[in-house]
C-alpha positions in Angstrom: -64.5 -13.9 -94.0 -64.2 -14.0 -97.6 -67.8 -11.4 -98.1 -64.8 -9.2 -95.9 -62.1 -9.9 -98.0 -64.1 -8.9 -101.1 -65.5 -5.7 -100.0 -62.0 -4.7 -98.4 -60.6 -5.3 -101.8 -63.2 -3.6 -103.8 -62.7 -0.2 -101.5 -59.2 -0.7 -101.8 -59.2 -0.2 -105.8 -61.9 2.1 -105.4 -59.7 4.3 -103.6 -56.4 3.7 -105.4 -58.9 4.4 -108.7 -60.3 7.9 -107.4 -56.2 8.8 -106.3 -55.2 8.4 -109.8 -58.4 10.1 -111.1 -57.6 13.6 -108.8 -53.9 12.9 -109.8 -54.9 13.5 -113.4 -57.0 16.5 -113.2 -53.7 18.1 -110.6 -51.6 17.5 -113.2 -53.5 18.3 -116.1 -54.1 22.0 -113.5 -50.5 22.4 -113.3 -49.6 21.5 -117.3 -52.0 24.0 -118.5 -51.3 26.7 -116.3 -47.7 28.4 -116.3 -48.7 30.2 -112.5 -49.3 27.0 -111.2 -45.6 25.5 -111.8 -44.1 28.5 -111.0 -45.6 28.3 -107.8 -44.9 24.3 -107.3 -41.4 25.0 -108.3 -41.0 28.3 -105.8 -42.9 26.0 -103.0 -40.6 22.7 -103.9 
């Protein structure tokens, strides 16, 4: 139960971890490229 609980956990902040990480490099994209915005802000 608690071998379970640990490797939920660890795959948990693995994940959250590797969201953040792609959610950097996206926004880093769309700061360095004017296209990019003027296509999020067209889309949005």
């Amino acid at each position: 139960m608690i071998t379970e609980l640990r490797a939920m956990f660890f795959l948990v902040v693995s994940f959250v971890f590797f969201l953040i990480i792609i959610g950097l490099i996206g926004l880093s994209t769309i700061m360095s490229s004017g296209r990019w915005s003027e296509r999020t802000r067209a889309a949005g």
